[in-house]
N, C-alpha and C positions, 0 to 999 in steps of 0.2 A: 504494500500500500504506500502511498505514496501522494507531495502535496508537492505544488508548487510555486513560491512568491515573485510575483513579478511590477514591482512598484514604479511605476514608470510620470513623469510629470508631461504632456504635451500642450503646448500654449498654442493660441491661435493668433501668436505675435514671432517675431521672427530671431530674438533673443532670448533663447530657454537658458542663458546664465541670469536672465531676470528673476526666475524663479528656482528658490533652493531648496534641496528636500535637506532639511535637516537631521533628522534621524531615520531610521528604520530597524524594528527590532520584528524577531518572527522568534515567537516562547510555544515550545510544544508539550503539555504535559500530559503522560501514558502512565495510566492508573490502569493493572491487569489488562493492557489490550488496547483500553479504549483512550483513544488520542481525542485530548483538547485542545486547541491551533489558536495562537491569537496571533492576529498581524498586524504590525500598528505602524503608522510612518508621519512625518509631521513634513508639512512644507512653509515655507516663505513667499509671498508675492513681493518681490524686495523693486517692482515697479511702480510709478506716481499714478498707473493709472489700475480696474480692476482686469484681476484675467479669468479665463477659465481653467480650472487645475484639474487634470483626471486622475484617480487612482484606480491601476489594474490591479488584479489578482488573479490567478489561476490555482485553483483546488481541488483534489481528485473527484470525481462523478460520482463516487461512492458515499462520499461525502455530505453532509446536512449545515448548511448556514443555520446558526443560530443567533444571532445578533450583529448588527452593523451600525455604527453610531460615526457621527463627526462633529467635532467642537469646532465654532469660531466666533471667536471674540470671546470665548468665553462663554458664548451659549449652547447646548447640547442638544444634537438632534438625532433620536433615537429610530432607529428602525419597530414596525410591530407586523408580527405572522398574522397575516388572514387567508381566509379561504377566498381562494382563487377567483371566486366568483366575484365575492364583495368586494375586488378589489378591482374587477372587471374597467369601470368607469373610469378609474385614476391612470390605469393601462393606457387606456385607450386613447385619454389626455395627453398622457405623456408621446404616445406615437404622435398624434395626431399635431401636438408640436414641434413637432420633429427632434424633440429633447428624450433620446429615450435613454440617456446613462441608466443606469442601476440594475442593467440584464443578466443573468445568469447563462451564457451559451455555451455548447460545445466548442472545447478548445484542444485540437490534436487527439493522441491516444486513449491518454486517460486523461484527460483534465477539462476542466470548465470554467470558463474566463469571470470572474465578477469587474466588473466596472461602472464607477460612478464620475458624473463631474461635477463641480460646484464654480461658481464665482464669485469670486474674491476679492476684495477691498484692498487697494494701494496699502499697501506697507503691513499688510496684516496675514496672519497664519491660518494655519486648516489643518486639523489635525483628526484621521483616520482609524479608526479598530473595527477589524471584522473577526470573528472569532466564528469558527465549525468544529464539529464533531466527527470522530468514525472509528468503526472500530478495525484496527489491523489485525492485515491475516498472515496466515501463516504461508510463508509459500518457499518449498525447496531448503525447509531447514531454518526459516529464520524470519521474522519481521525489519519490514523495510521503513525508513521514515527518507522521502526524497525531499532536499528543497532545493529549487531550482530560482537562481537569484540571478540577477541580469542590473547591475547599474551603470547607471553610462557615466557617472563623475563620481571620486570619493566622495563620504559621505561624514561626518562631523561625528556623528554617533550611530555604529552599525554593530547589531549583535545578532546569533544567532544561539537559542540555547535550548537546549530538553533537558527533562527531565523524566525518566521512564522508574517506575516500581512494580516492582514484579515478587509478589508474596512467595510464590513456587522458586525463587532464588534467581538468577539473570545468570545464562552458564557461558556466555559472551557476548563482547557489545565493541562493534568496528565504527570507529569513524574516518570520512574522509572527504576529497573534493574535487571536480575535474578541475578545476583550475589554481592548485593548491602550487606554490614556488618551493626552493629551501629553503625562503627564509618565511614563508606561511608557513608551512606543514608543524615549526610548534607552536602558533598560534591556538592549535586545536588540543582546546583542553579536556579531559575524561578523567572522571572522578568512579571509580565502580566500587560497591561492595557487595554482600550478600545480594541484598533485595534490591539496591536502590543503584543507577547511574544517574551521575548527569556530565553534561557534554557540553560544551560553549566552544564559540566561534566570535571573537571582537579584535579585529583590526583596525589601528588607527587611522587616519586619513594616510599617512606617509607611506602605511603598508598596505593601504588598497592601490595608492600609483604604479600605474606599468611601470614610472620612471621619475626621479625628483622632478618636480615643478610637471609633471603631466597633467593634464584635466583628463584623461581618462581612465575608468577603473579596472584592475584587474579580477573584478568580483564577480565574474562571467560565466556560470556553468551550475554544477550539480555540487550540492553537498548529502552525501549520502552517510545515514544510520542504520546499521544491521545491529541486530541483536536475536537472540533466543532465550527462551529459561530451561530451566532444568526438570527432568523428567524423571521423575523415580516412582511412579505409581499406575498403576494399571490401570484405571480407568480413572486416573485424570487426577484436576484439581474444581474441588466445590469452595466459593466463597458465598458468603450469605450479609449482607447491610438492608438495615430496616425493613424486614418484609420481603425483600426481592434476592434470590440464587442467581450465579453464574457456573455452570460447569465448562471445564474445557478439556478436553477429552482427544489425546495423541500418544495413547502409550506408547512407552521405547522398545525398541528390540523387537520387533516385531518382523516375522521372515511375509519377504513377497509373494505374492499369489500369482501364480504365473496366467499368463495373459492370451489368449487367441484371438490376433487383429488381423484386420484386411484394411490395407490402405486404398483407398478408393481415389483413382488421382484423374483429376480433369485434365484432355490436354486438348481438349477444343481450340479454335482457331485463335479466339481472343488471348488463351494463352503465351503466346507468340512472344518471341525475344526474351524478355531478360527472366518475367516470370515463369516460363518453364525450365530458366536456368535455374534460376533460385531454388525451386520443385527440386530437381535434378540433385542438387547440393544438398537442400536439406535431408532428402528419403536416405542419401548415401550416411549422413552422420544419425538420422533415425536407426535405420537399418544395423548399424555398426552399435547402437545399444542395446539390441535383446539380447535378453537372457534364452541360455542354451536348453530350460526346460518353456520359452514358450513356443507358440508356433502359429504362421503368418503366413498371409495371401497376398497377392498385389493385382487390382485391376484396372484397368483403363480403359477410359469412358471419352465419347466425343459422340458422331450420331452412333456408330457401333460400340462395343463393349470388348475387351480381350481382355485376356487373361494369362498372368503369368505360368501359372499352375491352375488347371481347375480344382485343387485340393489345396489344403493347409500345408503348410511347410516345416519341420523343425528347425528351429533356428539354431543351427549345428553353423562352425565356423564354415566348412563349403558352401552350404546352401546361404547362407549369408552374403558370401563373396560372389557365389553365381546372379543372388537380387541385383547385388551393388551394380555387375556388371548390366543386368537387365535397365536399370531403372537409369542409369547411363546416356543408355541410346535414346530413353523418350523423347519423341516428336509431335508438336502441335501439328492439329487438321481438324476441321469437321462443326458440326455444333452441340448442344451440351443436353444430354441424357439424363440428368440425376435421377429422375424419376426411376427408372430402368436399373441401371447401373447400383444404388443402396440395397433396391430391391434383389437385386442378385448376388449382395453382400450378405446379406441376410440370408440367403437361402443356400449358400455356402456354409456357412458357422453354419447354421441347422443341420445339415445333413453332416458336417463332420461329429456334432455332437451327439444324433441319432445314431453312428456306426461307431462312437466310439473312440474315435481315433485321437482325442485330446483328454486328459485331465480332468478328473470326476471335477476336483476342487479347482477349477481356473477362472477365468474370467473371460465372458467374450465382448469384442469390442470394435467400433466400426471408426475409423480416419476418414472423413470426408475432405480435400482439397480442389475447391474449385472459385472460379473469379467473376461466375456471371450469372444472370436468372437463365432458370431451363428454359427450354424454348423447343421440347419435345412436346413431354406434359407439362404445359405452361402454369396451371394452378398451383399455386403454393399450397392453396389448405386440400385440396384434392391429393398434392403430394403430400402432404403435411400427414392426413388420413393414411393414405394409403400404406408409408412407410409405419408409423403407428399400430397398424392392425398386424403387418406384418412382422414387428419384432414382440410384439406384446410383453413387452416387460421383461422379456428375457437377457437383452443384452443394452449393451451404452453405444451411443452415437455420439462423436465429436465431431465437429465441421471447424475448417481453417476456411474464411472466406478473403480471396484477394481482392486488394483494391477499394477503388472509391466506388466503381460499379455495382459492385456485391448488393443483392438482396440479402443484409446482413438479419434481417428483423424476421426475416423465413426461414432461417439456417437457425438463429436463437431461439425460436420460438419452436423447432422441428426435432432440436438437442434435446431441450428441457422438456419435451414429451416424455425423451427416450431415453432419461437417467446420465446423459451426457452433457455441455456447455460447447457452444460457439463462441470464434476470437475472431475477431478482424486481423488480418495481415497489412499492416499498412505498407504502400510500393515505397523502395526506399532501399539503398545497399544493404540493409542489414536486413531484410527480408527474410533470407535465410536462417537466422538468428533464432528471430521471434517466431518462426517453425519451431524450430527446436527447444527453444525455450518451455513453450506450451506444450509441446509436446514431454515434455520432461515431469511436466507438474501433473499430467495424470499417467505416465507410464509405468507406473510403479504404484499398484494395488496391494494394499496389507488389508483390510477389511471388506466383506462386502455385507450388503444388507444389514448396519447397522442401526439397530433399536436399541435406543435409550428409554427406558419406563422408570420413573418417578412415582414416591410416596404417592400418598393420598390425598396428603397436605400438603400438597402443590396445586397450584391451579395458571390457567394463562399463557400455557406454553408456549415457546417460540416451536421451532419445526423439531422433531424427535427423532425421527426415520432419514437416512443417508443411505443412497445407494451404493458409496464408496468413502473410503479412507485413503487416500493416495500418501504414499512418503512424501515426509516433509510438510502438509498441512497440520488440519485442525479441526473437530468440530466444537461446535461453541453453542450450548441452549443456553435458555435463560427463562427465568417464571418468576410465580410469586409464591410467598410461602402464608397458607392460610395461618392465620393470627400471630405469622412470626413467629411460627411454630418449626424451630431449627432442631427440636431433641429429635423429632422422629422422623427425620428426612431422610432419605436413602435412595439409591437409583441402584438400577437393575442394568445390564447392558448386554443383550443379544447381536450375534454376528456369525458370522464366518472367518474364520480364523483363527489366530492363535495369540495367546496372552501372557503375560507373567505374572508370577502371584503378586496378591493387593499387598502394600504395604501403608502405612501409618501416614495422618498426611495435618494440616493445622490451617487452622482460618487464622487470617494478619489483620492489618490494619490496614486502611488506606487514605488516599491523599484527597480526593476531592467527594464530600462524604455518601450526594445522590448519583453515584458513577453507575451503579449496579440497577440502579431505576433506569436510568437515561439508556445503558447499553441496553436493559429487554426492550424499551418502546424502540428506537432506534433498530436492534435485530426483526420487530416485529412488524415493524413498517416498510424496511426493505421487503421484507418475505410476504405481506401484501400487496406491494405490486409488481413484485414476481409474480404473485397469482393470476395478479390482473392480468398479464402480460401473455401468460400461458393461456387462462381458461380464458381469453376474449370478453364476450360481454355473460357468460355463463351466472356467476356473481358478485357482475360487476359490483351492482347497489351495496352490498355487505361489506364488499372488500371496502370496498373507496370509504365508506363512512368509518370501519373503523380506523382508516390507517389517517382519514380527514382528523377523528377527536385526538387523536394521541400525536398527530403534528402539532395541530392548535398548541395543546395541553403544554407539549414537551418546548415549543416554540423553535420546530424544527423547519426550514425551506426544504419542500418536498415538490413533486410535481403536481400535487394537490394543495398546494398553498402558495401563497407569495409573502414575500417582505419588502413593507409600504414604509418609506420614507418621506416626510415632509421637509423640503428645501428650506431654506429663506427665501424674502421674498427676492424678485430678479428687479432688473433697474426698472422693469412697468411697471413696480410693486404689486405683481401676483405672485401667489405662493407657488410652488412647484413640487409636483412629488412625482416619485419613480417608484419601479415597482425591481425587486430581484425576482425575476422568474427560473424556476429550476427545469431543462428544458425534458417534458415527454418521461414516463417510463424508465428507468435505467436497467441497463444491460449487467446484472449483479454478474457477480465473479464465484458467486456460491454453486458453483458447478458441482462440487461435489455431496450437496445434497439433493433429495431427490426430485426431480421435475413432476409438478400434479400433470397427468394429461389430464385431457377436457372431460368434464362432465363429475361424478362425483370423484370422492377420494378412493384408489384403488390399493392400498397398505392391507397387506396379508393382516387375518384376523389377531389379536394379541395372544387368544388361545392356542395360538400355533405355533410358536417363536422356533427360530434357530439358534439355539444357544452355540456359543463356541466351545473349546472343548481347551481343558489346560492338561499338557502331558502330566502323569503320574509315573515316575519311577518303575520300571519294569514294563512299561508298553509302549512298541512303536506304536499300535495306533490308538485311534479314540478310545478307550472302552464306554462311553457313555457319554451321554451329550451333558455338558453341565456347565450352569449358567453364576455368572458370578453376582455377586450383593454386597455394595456398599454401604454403609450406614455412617451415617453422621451424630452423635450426640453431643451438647455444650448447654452454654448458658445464655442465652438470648443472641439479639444481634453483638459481633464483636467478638465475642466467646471462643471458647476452644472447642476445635474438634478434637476428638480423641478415637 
C-alpha cells in the first residue's frame, strides 16, 4: 500500500518565486495496520497583489479522505462529509463556474489526485491539512508505506516522518529513497524496538540543493517504508479496544499447495510490437518459477485457439525449458476469442482432475493475458455468465489486462465471480515487471477455503470466508464484541492445509485509541462496494445504505459521499464551495478473499467445514480431520489475553 504527496504551488502570474511554500510536512501514523496520513504545507503570497494558490495531493484509491481544512488569516475553513446527493447543487455550482478545484480523480496506477485552489490576499499565507485513512496490506512479505515527493525549490521547513506500532512485535522495518545522495542517505533516521519504529526524513534547505546557491530541489522521487511483524502463532493475532476485535491471520511456516495453471495468452493483432514482447519476457520469468510438484498448460487464443499440450504438464526442469522455448516464438495475428478460449481452460483443469492426473490436494487456476474487449462473443455479462457457470466454484480466475484499451471493469468484475482478482498492466518498459510482480503475489497458495467462525459474542462481521491465503499476504476481519464481552471470545479456523500448533499470544496497547472502530467501518465499507461492484444492481439498495451510514458516521470520502468545503468569499464577494469527489467504485486489491457471484450468497453450509489437519507424530498422513480453537480470556477492553 502505498500514498503519494505531491505539493505543488501554480500561479496564474508568471513569477512563481512570488509565491513561497514555506513548509511541508507528511506525518504517517500505523496503529496495527491501519495508517493515518496527515499532509500539511503552508504557503506565502509574498506579491502586492492576490493570486491563486493550488494545492495537489495524490493518495492511494484504497484510501478514504477524512478531513481537509485550510487556514487564512487566521480563519479556518473546515471540510464536512455529505451524501452525494445533498451535495449534488454545490457540484454543480462549482462546475458550472468553471471553479471546480476540490476533485478527487484518478491519478496513474494507484493513486488519486486531490486538489484544491484558493485566493489569496497580497502578502498573506494559506495554510493546508488533509488527513486519510487505510489500512495496509500485506503483500510478498511485508507492508509498504510509499511517499512520492516532487518539489521544485528547497523548502525552509521539510519533514517526513512515521510512526508505525505493531503489538505482535515489528520483525523489520527498511527505509529508503530514489533520490537519496551520500551525503542524504544519513539524513534518514530509524528508531526500532520491540513494538514500536519510527523513521524521519528532514533536510535543510542546503541539503535539499542539487548545488550551493541552486533554486532547484533534489527532493524528487520515492521515499519508501517496508516493514513486517512477527509471526509466532497459528492462527494469528486478536486485538480487542472498546467493543470492536481485529484478527489478522498469516500463520508462519506454512508449506505451499501446489498449483494446476493454464496461462491463457492473447496474441491477437492488437497485441503487436512491444506488448507481445513484454508477454514473451514475462511467461519466460513466470515459467522459470514453478515449482517441480505443480503442473501447467499454455494456450493461445486470437480468432482460433492452440495449444501447447492438450494436457497439463509437470513442471519438471525439461518440460519447463521446452514452454520457455514454446512461449519464445509467440506471434500476434487475428482477433480476440476470450469467450472460447477461458472456456477451454476450464474444460482442460476439468478433465485432468476427472482422470486424475494432478494432486488430490492442489489448486487449480486460470492466467488470463489479454489487451482488448472480445469481439467474438462480444457481451461481457453473457461472457461474464457463461464462464461463471462453467467453473462453478471450482477453481480461481486471474486476468492481466493490457493497456488503456482494456475493458478493465469486465475482467474485474468476471475475476471476482470466480475466486480470483484482475490488474491492469499499465504500457510502459517495465511492463514486464508488473506481470511478474502480480503474478508472484498469488502464485504461491498455502491455504485454500478459508473459514474463520467466531464466538457468539461477536456480531457485525467484516467478510469471514477467503478463497485463498497466498504467501506473503494476510487476512484481516474485524467485528464487534456484544457488550465488550472479551472473556468468551474465540474463533475457530477451517481450511485446507497445514498449521502449526497454537501458541500463547497478549492484547497491547495502542496509539490512536478509536483505531479498531474506524478499521471495521472502513474494512466494511470497502467490502460493500465490492458487493456493489460484483452483484450489479442485485442489492444494490442495502449495500449503498449501509456503506452511505457508516461513511457519514465515520466521516469517510467514499464514492457514496463527498466533502463540501466553503471558500471565502472571491473578489465579487460570493462564497464559493467545492466538492472532493471520490471517483466511481474502486477496484479493491482484496483479491484474495472470496468474490460473491451474482444472486445470493453461495458459502458451503457451516455444518460442513473442512477442517485442516495438524500432523501428529507417527503419521505421514491425516489421521482425522481436526479443527483448531482459539480462545481469548482477560479483563475488559485493554486487558490480557492469556
Amino acid at each position: 500500500s502505498s500514498f503519494e504527496f505531491w505539493p505543488t504551488v501554480t500561479l496564474h502570474f508568471p513569477f512563481i518565486q512570488k509565491v513561497e511554500v514555506q513548509s511541508i510536512r507528511i506525518t504517517c501514523t500505523v496503529s496495527s495496520r491501519f495508517a493515518h496520513t496527515v499532509m500539511s504545507s503552508k504557503a506565502l503570497n509574498k506579491e502586492n497583489s492576490s493570486q491563486e494558490i493550488f494545492f495537489e495531493v495524490e493518495l492511494p484509491k484504497m484510501a478514504f479522505i477524512t478531513n481537509f481544512s485550510m487556514e487564512i488569516d487566521g480563519q479556518v475553513y473546515v471540510g464536512e462529509v455529505k451524501e452525494k446527493e445533498s451535495a449534488k447543487e454545490q457540484y454543480e455550482k462549482a462546475v458550472s463556474s468553471g471553479k471546480t478545484a476540490g476533485l478527487v480523480k484518478a491519478s496513474g496506477r494507484k493513486m488519486e489526485m486531490f486538489s484544491v485552489s484558493v485566493n489569496i490576499a497580497a502578502q498573506s499565507s494559506v495554510s493546508f491539512i488533509l488527513i486519510y485513512e487505510e489500512l495496509l496490506q500485506r503483500t510478498l512479505g511485508s507492508y509498504e508505506i510509499l511517499i512520492r515527493v516532487k518539489v521544485e525549490q528547497p523548502v525552509q521547513e521539510f519533514q517526513i516522518e512515521a510512526d508505525i506500532y505493531e503489538p505482535q512485535g515489528i520483525a523489520f522495518v527498511e527505509a529508503s529513497a530514489t533520490f537519496l545522495t551520500n551525503e542524504l542517505i544519513p539524513l534518514i533516521e530509524k528508531t526500532v524496538t520491540d513494538t514500536k519504529a519510527h523513521i524521519s526524513f528532514s533536510p535543510t534547505v542546503e541539503q535539499q540543493q542539487k548545488c550551493p546557491g541552486c533554486k532547484g530541489s533534489l527532493i524528487n522521487g520515492d521515499f519508501i517504508i517496508k516493514y513486517d511483524v512477527k509471526r509466532a502463532t497459528s492462527l494469528g493475532e486478536v486485538q480487542a479496544v472498546n467493543g470492536y476485535f481485529v484478527h489478522f491471520f498469516s500463520p508462519p511456516d506454512l508449506a505451499r499447495v501446489p498449483k494446476n495453471v493454464v496461462y491463457v495468452i492473447d496474441t491477437s493483432g492488437s497485441m503487436h510490437g512491444a506488448k507481445i514482447e513484454q508477454t514473451r519476457e514475462s511467461m519466460v520469468a513466470i515459467l522459470q518459477d514453478l515449482h517441480e510438484e505443480d503442473h501447467f498448460g499454455i494456450l493461445l487464443f486470437e480468432r482460433k485457439i492452440s495449444y501447447w499440450k492438450d494436457y497439463l504438464t509437470k513442471a519438471t526442469k525439461r518440460n519447463v525449458s521446452d514452454a520457455i522455448d514454446y512461449v519464445k516464438k509467440i506471434q500476434d495475428s487475428g482477433s480476440t476469442n476470450i469467450n472460447s478460449a477461458i472456456l477451454d481452460a476450464v474444460s482442460l483443469l476439468k478433465k485432468e482432475r476427472k482422470e486424475k492426473k494432478v494432486p488430490e490436494r492442489s489448486m487449480d487456476m486460470i492466467f488470463l493475458l489479454t489487451d482488448g474487449m472480445p469481439n467474438r462473443v462480444t457481451s461481457p455479462q453473457l461472457i461474464q455468465q457463461n464462464v461463471f457457470s462453467a467453473i462453478g466454484g471450482i477453481m480461481s480466475l486471474f486476468c492481466l489486462g493490457f493497456g488503456n484499451d482494456v475493458d478493465y471493469s469486465f475482467l474485474d468484475v468476471m475475476c471476482r465471480q470466480n475466486k480470483g482478482v484482475a490488474r491492469r498492466i499499465f504500457e510502459g518498459s517495465d511492463a514486464a515487471i508488473q506481470l511478474k510482480g502480480f503474478y508472484e503475489e498469488v502464485s504461491s497458495p498455502l491455504l485454500l477455503e478459508v473459514d474463520l467462525r467466531y464466538s457468539e459474542n461477536t456480531d457485525f462481521l467484516t467478510k469471514t470466508h477467503y478463497s485463498q491465503l497466498f504467501n506473503g499476504s494476510e487476512i484481516v476481519v474485524a467485528g464487534q464484541l456484544k457488550e465488550n464481552d472479551v472473556e468468551n471470545f474465540s474463533v475457530e479456523v477451517f481450511a485446507h492445509g497445514l498449521f502449526s500448533q497454537q501458541v500463547e499470544q497478549t492484547l497491547d496497547g495502542y496509539i490512536f485509541g478509536d483505531f479498531i472502530e474506524r478499521m471495521w467501518a472502513y474494512l466494511t465499507i470497502q467490502q460493500q462496494l465490492e458487493n456493489r461492484l460484483v452483484h450489479g444492481e442485485i442489492f444494490l439498495g442495502n449495500i449503498e445504505a449501509k456503506a452511505l451510514n457508516l461513511s457519514l458516521k465515520y466521516n469517510f470520502v467514499t464514492p457514496l459521499t463527498s466533502l463540501v468545503v466553503t471558500k471565502p468569499e472571491n473578489e465579487n464577494g460570493a462564497d464559493r464551495s467545492f466538492i472532493a469527489d471520490k471517483p466511481g467504485a474502486p477496484h479493491l486489491r482484496s483479491g484474495l478473499s472470496e468474490p460473491q457471484a451474482p444472486g445470493p450468497d453461495k458459502r458451503p453450509p457451516r455444518s460442513e467445514p473442512v477442517c485442516t489437519w495438524t500432523p501428529i507424530p507417527g503419521h505421514k498422513e491425516p489421521p482425522t480431520h481436526r479443527c483448531l480453537r482459539e480462545s481469548a480470556t482477560g479483563r475488559g477492553s485493554g486487558g490480557r489475553w492469556r
